[in-house]
C-alpha positions in Angstrom: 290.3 85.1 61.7 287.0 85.0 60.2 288.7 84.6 56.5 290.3 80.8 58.0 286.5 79.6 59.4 284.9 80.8 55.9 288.0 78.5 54.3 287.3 75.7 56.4 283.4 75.5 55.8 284.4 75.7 51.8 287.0 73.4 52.9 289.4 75.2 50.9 292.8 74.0 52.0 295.3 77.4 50.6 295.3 80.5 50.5 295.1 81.0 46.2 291.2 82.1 46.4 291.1 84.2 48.9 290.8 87.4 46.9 287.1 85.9 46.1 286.4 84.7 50.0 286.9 87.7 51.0 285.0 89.5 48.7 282.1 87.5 49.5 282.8 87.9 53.5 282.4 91.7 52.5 279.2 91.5 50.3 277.7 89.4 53.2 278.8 91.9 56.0 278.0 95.0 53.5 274.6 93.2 53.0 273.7 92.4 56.7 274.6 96.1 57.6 272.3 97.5 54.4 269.4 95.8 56.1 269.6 97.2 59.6 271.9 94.5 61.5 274.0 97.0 64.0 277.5 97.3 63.3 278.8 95.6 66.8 277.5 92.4 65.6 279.6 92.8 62.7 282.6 93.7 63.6 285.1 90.4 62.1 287.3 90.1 65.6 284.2 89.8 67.7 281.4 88.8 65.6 278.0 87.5 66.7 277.8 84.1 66.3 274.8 84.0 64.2 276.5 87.0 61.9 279.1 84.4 61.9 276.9 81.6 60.8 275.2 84.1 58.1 278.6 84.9 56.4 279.5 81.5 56.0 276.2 80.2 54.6 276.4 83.3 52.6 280.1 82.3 51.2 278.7 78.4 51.4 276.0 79.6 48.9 277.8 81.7 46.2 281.2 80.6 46.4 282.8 78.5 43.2 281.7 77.7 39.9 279.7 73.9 40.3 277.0 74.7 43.6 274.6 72.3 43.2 273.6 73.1 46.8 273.6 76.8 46.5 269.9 77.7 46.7 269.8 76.0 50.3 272.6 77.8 51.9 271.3 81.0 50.4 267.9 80.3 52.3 269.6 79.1 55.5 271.9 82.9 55.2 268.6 84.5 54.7 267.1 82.5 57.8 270.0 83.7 59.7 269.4 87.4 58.9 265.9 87.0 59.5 266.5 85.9 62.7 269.4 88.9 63.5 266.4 91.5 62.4 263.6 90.1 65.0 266.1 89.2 67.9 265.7 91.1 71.1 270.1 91.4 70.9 269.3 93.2 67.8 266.9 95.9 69.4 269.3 96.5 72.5 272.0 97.2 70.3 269.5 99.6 68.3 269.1 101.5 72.0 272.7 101.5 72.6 272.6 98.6 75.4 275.1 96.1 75.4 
């Protein structure tokens, strides 16, 4: 599940936070879709693995309290959704190709 990959990159070992994780999965996902990346590279069972990547820098960036490094993960989710915009996967998916 994507919930345990986004734990293990915030190497959060239980389960007591994920009520914020998740939130932030969602912002991330609900922030990808609001600037055009198609829905089939969203979906969390079969995601994209540069989607992936996005929502975990995206977590990496914002989550906790003390992020001394979150200005650099925010650039590389912003990097990643870049990328998802210009790719050529992105503009098949737009023409309904697979």
């Amino acid at each position: 599940m994507l919930i345990d990959d986004v734990r293990v990159a915030l190497r959060v070992t239980s389960t007591m936070s994920d009520v914020e994780v998740q939130a932030l999965i969602d912002f991330a996902i609900e922030d990808m879709r609001r600037v055009g990346i198609r829905d089939e590279l969203l979906e969390p069972e079969s995601m994209d693995p540069m989607a992936r990547a996005a929502v975990i820098m995206f977590c990496k960036a914002n989550y906790g309290f003390d992020n001394s490094e979150g200005s650099t993960y925010q650039e590389r989710y912003k990097w990643c959704v870049l990328s998802m915009m210009n790719s050529s996967k992105s503009e098949a998916y737009a023409q309904g190709e697979t």
